[in-house]
C-alpha positions as CSV (number, residue, x, y, z in Angstrom):
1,X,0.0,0.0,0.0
2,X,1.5,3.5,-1.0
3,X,1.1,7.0,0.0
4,X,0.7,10.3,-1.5
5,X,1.8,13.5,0.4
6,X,-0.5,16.1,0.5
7,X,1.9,18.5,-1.4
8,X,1.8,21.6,1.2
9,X,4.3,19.6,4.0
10,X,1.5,19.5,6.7
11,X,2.0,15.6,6.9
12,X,-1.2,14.1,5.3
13,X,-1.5,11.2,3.9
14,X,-3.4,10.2,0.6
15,X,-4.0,6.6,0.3
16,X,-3.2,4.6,-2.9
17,X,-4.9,0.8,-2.9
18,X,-3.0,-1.8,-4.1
19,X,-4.7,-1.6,-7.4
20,X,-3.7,1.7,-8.0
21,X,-6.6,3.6,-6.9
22,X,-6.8,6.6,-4.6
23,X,-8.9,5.8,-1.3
24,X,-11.2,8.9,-1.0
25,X,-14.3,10.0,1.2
26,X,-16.2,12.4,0.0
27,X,-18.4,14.8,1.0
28,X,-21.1,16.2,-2.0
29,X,-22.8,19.1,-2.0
30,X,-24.9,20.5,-4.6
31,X,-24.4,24.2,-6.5
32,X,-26.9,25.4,-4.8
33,X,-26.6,24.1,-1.0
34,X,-22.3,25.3,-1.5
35,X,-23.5,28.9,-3.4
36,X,-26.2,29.0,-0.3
37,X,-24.3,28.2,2.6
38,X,-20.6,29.4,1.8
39,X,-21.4,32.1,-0.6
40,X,-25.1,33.5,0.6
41,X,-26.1,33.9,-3.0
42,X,-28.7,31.3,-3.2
43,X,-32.6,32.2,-4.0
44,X,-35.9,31.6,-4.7
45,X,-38.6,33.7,-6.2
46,X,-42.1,33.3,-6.0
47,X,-45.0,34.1,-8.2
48,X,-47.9,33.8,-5.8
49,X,-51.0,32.5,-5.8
50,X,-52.9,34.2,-8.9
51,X,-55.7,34.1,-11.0
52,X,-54.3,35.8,-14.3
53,X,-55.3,35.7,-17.8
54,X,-54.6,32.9,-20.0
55,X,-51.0,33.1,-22.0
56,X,-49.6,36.0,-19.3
57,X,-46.6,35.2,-17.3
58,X,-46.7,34.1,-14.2
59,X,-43.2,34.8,-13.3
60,X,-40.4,36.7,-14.8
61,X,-36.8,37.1,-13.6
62,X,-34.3,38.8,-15.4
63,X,-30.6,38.4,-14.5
64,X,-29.0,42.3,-13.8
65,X,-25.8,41.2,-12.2
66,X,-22.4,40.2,-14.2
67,X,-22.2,37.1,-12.5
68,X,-24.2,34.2,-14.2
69,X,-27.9,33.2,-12.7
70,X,-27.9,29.6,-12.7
71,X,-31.1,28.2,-12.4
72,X,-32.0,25.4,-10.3
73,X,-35.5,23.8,-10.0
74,X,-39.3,25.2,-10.5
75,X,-42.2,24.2,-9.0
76,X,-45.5,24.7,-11.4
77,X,-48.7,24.2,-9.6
78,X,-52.2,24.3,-11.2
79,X,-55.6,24.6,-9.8
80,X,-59.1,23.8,-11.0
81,X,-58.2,23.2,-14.8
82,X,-55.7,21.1,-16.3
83,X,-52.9,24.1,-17.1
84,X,-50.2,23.9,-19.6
85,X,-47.3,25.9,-19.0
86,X,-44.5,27.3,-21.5
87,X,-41.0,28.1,-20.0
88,X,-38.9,30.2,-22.0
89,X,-35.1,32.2,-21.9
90,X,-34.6,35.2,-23.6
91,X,-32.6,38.0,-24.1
92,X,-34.6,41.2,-25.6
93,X,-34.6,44.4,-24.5
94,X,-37.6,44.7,-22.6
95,X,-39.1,46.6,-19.9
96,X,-41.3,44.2,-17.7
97,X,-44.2,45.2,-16.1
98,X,-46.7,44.1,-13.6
99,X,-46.3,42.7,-8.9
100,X,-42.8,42.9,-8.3
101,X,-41.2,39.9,-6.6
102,X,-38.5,40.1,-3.9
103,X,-36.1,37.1,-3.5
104,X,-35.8,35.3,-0.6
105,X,-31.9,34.5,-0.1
106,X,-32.3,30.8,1.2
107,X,-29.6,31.2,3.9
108,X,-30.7,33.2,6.5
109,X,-27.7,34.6,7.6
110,X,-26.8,36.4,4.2
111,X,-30.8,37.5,4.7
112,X,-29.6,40.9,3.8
113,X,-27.7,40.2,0.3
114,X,-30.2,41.0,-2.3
115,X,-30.1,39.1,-5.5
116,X,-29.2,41.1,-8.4
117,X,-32.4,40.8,-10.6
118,X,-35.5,42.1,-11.4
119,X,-38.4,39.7,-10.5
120,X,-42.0,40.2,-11.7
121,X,-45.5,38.2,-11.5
122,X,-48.3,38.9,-14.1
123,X,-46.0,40.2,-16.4
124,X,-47.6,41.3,-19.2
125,X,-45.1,43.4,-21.5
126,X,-42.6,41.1,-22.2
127,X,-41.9,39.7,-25.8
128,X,-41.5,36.0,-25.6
129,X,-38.1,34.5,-25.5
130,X,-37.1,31.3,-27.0
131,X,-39.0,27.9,-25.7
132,X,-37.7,25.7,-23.3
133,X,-40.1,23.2,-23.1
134,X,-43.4,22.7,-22.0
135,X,-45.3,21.5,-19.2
136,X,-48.4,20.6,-18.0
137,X,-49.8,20.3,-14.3
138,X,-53.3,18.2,-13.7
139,X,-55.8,19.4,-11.6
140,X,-54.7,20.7,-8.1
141,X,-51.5,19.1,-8.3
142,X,-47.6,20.6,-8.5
143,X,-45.1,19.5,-10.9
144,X,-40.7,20.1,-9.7
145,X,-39.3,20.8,-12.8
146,X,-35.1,20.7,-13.1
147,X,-33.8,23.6,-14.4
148,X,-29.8,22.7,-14.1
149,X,-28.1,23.5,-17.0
150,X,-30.1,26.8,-17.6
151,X,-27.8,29.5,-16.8
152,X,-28.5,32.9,-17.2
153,X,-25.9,35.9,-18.5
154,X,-26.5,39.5,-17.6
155,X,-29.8,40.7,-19.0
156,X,-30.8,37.4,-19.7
157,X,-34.3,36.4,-18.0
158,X,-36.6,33.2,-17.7
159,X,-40.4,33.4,-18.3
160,X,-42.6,31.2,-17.1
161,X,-46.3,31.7,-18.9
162,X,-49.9,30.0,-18.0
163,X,-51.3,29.2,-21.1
164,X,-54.1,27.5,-20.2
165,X,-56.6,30.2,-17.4
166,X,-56.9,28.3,-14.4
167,X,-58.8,30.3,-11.3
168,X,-55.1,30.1,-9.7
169,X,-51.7,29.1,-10.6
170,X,-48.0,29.4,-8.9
171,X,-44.7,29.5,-10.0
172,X,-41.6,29.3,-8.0
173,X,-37.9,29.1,-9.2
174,X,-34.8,28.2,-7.3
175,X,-31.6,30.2,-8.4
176,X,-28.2,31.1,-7.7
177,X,-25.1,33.5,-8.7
178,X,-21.7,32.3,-9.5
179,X,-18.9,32.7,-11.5
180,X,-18.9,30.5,-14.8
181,X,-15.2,29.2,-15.4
């Protein structure tokens, strides 16, 4: 069985098997718990509960920060219809309107650190960016929807739209800042 030093003379050891394999134990954390809990940039936005009219957005967020948006999970939930649900990127020039939304930095103790976007729920002015995919959410039910992979540059946003009227409908995304290497 052989050794590895760690390189920076503090006396650890790596182990190396007797096939030739490091032993390791390791700890995982996703993006968003490490970007959370070591960085305080971690957040969620939250549409509401609303009734709005069929084909509006339910939520908006547009990244305003030079640091990338990376997108983590939505949660789609549908009320007394079956509602179908169209989430798009873009990057147009635009000039949202309609409830701002505040995020809500998921680590308390960065509570203060605001998240460097613009947030709205019915949004109504926005042209539509290109098409994700689509989703559909049965009668009172909620649908988690991954969003890893979907990162977002400065003045890039996310729409979420109801295209199908229910009498209520919520969106909620799960987001955080970081440097892209």
């Amino acid at each position: 069985m052989g050794f590895i030093d760690d390189g920076k003379g503090r006396g650890y050891k790596a182990e190396v098997n007797a096939e030739q394999e490091l032993v390791v134990r390791a700890i995982q954390t996703s993006e968003l718990e490490h970007a959370s809990g070591v960085l305080g940039t971690g957040y969620a936005w939250s549409s509401g509960d609303l009734d709005i009219d069929a084909g509006d957005t339910m939520l908006f967020i547009k990244n305003t920060a030079s640091t990338a948006l990376i997108l983590d999970s939505l949660n789609l939930s549908g009320s007394n219809v079956i509602c179908q649900w169209t989430v798009a990127i873009g990057s147009a020039t635009t000039t949202p309107t309609g409830t701002t939304v505040n995020a809500v930095n998921l680590n308390r103790t960065f509570s203060q650190a605001q998240a460097n976007a613009l947030a709205f729920s019915d949004e109504t002015a926005v042209a539509d960016g290109d098409t994700l995919f689509t989703v559909w959410t049965g009668i009172t039910s909620t649908v988690i929807v991954s969003l890893v992979g979907v990162i977002l540059g400065k003045n890039h946003y996310i729409q979420i739209n109801q295209e199908t009227e229910s009498t209520s409908g919520a969106a909620h995304v799960c987001g955080h800042f970081e440097q892209v290497s």
